[in-house]
mmCIF file of the C-alpha atoms, coordinates in Angstrom:
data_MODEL
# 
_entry.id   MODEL 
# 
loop_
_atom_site.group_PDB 
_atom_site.id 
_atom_site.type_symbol 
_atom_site.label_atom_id 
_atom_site.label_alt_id 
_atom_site.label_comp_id 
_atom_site.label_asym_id 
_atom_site.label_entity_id 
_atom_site.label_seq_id 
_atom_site.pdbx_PDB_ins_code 
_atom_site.Cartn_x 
_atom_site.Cartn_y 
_atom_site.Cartn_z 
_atom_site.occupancy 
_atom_site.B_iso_or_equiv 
_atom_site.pdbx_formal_charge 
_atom_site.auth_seq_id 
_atom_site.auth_comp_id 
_atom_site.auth_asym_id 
_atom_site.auth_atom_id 
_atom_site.pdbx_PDB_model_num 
ATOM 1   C CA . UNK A 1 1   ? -3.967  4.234   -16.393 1.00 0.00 ? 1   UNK A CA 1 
ATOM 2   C CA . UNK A 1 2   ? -7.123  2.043   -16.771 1.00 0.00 ? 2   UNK A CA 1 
ATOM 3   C CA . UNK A 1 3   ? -8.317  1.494   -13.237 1.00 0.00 ? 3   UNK A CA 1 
ATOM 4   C CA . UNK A 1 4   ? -10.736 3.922   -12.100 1.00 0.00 ? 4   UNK A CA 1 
ATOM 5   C CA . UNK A 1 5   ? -9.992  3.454   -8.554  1.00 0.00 ? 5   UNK A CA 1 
ATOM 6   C CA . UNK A 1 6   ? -6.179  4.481   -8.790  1.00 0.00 ? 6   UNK A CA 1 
ATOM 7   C CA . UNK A 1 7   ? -6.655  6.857   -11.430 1.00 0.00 ? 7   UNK A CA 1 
ATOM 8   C CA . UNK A 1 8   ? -9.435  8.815   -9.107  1.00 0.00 ? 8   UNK A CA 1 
ATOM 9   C CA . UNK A 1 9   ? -7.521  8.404   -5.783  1.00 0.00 ? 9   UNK A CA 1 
ATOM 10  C CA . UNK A 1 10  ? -9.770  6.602   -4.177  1.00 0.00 ? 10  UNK A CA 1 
ATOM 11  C CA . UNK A 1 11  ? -7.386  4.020   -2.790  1.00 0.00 ? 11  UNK A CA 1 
ATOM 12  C CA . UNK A 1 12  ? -5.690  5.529   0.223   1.00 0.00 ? 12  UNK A CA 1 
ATOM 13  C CA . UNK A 1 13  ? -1.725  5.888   0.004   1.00 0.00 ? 13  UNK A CA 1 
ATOM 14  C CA . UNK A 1 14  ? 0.195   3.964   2.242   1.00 0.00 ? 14  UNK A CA 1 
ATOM 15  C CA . UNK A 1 15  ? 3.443   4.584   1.308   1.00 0.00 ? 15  UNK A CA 1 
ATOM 16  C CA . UNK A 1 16  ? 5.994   5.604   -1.361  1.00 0.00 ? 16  UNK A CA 1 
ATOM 17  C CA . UNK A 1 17  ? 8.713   3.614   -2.281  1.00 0.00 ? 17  UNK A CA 1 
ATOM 18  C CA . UNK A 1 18  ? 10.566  4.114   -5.744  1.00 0.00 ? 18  UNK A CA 1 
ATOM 19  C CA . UNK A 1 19  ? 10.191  0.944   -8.138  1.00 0.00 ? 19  UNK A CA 1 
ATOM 20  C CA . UNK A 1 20  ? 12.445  -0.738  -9.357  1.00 0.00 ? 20  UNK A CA 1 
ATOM 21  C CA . UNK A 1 21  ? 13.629  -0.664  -13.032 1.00 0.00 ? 21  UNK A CA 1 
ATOM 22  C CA . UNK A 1 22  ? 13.105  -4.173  -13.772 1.00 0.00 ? 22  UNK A CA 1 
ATOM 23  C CA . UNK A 1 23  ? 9.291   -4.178  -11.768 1.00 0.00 ? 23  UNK A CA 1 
ATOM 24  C CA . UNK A 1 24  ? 6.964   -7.079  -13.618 1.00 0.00 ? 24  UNK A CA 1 
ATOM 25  C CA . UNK A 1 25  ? 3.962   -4.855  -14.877 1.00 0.00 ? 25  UNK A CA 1 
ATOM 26  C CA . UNK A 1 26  ? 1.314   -6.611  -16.763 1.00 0.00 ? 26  UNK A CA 1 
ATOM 27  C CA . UNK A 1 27  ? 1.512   -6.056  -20.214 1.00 0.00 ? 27  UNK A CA 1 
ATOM 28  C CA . UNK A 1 28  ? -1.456  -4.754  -22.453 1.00 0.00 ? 28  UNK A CA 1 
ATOM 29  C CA . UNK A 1 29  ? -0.822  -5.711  -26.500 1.00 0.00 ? 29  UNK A CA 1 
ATOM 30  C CA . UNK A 1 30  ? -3.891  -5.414  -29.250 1.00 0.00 ? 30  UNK A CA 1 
ATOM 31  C CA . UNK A 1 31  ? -5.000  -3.401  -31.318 1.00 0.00 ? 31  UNK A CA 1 
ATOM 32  C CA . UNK A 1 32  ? -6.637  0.057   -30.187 1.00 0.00 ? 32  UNK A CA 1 
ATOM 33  C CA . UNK A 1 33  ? -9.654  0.202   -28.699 1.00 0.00 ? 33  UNK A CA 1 
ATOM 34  C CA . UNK A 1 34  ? -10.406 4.125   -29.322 1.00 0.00 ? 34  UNK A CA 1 
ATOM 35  C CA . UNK A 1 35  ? -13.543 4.323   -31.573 1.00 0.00 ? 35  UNK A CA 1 
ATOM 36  C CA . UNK A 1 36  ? -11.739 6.994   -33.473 1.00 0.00 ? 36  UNK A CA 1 
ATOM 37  C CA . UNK A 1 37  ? -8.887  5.470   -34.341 1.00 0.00 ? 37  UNK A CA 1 
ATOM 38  C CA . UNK A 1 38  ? -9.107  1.625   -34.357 1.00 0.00 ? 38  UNK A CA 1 
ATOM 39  C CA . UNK A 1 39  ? -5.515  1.318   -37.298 1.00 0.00 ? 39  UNK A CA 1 
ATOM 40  C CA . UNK A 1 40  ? -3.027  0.986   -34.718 1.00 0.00 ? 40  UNK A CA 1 
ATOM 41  C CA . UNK A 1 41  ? -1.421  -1.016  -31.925 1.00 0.00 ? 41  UNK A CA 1 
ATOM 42  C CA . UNK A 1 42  ? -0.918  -0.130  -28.547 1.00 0.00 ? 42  UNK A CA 1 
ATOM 43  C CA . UNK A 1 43  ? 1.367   -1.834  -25.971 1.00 0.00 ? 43  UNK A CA 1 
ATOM 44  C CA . UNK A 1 44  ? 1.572   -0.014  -22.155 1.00 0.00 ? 44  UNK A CA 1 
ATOM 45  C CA . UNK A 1 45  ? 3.665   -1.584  -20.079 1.00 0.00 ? 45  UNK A CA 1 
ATOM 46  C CA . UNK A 1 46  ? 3.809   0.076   -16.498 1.00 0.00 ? 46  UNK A CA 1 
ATOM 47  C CA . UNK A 1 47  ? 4.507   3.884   -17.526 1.00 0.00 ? 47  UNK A CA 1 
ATOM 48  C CA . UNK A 1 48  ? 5.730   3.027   -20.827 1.00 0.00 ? 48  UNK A CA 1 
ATOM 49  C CA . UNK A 1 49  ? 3.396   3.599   -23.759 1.00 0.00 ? 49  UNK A CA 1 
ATOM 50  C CA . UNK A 1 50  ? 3.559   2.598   -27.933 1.00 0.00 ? 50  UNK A CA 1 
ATOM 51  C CA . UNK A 1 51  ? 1.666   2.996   -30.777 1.00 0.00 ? 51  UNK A CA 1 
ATOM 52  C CA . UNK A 1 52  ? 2.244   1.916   -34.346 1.00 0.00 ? 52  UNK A CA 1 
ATOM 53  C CA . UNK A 1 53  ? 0.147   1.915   -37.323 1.00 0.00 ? 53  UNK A CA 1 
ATOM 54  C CA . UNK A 1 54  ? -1.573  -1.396  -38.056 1.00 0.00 ? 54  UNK A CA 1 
ATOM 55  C CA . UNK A 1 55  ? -1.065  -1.125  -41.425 1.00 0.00 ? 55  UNK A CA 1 
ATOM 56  C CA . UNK A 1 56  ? 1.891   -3.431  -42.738 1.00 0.00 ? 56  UNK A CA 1 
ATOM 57  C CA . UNK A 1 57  ? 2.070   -4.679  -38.945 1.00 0.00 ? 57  UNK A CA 1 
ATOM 58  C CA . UNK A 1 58  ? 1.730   -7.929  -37.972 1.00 0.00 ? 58  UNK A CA 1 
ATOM 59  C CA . UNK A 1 59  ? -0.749  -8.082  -34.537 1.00 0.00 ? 59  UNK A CA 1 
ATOM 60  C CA . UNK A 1 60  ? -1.013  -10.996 -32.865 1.00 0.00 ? 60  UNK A CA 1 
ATOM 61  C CA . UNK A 1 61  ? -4.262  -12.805 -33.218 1.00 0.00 ? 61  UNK A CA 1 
ATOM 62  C CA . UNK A 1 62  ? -3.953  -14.062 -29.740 1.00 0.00 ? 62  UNK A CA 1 
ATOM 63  C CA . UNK A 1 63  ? -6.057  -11.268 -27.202 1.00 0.00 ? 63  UNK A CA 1 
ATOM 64  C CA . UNK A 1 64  ? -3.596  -9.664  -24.637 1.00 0.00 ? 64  UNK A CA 1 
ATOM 65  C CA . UNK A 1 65  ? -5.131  -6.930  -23.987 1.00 0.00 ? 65  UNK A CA 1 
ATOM 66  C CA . UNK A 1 66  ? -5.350  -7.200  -20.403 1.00 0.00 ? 66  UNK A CA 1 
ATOM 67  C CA . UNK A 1 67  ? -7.033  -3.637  -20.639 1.00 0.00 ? 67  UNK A CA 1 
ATOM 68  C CA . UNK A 1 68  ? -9.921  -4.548  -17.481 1.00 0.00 ? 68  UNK A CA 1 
ATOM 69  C CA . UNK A 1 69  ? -10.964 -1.646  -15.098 1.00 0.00 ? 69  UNK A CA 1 
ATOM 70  C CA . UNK A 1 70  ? -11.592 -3.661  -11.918 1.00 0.00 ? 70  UNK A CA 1 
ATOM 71  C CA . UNK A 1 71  ? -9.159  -4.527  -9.066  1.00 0.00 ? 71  UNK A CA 1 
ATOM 72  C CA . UNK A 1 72  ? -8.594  -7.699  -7.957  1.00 0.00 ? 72  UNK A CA 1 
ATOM 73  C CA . UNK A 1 73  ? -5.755  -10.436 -7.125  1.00 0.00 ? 73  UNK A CA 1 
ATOM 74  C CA . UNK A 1 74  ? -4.941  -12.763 -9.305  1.00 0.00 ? 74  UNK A CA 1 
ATOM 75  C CA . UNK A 1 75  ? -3.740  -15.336 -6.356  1.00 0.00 ? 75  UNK A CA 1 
ATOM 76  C CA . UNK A 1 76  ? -5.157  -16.632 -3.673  1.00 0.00 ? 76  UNK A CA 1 
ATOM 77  C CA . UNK A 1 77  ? -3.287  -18.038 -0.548  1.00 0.00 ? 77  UNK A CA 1 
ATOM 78  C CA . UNK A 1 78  ? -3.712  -21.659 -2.012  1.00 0.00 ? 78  UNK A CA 1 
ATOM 79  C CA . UNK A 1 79  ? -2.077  -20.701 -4.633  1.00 0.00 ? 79  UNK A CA 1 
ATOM 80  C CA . UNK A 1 80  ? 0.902   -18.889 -2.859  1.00 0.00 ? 80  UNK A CA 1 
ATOM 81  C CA . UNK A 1 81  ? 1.364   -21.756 -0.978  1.00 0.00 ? 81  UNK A CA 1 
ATOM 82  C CA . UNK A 1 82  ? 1.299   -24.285 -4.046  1.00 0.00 ? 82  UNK A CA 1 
ATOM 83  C CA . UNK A 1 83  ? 3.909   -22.391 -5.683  1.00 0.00 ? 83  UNK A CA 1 
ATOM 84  C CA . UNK A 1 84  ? 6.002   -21.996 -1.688  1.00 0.00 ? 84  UNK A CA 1 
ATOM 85  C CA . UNK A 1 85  ? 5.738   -25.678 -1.893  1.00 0.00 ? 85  UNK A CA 1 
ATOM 86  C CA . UNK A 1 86  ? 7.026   -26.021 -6.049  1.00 0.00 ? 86  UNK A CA 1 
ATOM 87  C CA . UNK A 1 87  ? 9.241   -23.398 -5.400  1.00 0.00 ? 87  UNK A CA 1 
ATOM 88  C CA . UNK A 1 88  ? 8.505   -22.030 -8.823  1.00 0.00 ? 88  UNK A CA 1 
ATOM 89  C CA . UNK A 1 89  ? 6.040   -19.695 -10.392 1.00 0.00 ? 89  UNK A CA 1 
ATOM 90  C CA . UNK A 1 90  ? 5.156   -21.994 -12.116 1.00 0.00 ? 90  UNK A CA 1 
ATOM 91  C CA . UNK A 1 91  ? 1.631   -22.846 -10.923 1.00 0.00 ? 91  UNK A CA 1 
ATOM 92  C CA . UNK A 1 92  ? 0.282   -19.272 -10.683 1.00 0.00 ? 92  UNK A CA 1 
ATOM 93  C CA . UNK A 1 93  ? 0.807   -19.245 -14.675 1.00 0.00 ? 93  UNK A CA 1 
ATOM 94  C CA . UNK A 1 94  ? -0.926  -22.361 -14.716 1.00 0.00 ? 94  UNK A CA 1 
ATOM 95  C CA . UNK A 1 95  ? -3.655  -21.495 -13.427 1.00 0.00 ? 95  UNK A CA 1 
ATOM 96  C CA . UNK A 1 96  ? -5.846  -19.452 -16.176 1.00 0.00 ? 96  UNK A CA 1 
ATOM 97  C CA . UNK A 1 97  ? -2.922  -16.798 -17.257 1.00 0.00 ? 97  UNK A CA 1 
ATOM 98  C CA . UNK A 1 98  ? -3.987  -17.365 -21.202 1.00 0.00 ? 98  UNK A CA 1 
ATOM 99  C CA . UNK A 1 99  ? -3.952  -13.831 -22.058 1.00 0.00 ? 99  UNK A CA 1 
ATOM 100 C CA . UNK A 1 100 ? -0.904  -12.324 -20.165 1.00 0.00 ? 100 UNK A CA 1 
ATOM 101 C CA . UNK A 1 101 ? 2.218   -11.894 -22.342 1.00 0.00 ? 101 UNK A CA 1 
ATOM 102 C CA . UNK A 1 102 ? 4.397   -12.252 -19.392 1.00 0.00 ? 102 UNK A CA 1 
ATOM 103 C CA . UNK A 1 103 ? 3.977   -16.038 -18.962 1.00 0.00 ? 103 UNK A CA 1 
ATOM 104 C CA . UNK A 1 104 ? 6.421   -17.968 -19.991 1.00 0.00 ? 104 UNK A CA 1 
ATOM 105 C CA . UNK A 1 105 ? 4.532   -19.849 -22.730 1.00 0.00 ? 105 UNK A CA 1 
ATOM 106 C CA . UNK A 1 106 ? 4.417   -16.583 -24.719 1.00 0.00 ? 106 UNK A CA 1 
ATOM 107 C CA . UNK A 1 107 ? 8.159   -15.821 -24.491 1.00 0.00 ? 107 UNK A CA 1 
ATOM 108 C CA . UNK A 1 108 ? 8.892   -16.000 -28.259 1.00 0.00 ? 108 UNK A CA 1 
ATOM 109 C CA . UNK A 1 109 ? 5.524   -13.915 -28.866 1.00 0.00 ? 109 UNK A CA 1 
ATOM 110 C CA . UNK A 1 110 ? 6.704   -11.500 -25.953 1.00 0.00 ? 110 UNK A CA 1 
ATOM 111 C CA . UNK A 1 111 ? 10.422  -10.918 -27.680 1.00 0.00 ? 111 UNK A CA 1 
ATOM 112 C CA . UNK A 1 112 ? 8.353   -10.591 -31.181 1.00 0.00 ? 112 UNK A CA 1 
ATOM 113 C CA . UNK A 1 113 ? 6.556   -8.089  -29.464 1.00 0.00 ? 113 UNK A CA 1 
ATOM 114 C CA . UNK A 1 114 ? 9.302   -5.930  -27.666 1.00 0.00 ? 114 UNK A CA 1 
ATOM 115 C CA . UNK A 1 115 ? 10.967  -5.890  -31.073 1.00 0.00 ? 115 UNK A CA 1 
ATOM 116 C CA . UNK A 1 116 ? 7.969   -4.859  -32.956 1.00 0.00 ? 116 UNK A CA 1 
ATOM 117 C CA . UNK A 1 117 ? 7.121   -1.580  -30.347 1.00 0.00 ? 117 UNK A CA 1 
ATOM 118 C CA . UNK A 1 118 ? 10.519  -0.550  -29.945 1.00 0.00 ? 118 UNK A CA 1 
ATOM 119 C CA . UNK A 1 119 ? 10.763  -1.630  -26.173 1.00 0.00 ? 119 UNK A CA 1 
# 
């Protein structure tokens, strides 16, 4: 878990609802950040977690890390309502989403992926 907040508890519980199989976590791909052990390639997705040598790997040159520690939203309620009014997703990837594998403009790099980590 990379945020600091959830990780320590600081964010008060709510609720508890179980999650869906098919929930949309953001995806983190790259190569690993660990000082002592920079020759592989991660990829967490929700609770699921790879590694694989780099080695004879391919890794993407493309950064999709998506490893920050803060907390924020990545919409606003302009951009809710834009994509209420497209009725698509369509502008929330739109708008800035270069680095997140789960946009659609990355689906052949996303399958590529899967494939490569097993997932």
């Amino acid at each position: 878990m990379m945020d600091n907040r959830f990780f320590y508890g600081e964010y008060e519980i709510v609720g508890n609802a179980p999650v869906s199989g098919n929930a949309d976590y953001p995806i983190m791909y790259g190569r690993s950040i660990s000082a002592l052990d920079r020759d592989k390639i991660c990829f967490c997705r929700g609770r699921e977690y790879r590694e694989i040598p780099l080695g004879n790997n391919e890794l993407f040159s493309k950064d999709f890390k998506n490893n920050g520690i803060g907390y924020s939203l990545n919409v606003n309620k302009t951009l809710v309502e834009e994509c209420i009014r497209a009725g698509t997703n369509e502008p929330f990837w739109k708008a800035d989403r270069s680095n997140d594998l789960r946009n659609p403009i990355f689906s052949e790099e996303l399958s590529v992926i899967l494939k490569q980590m097993g997932a």
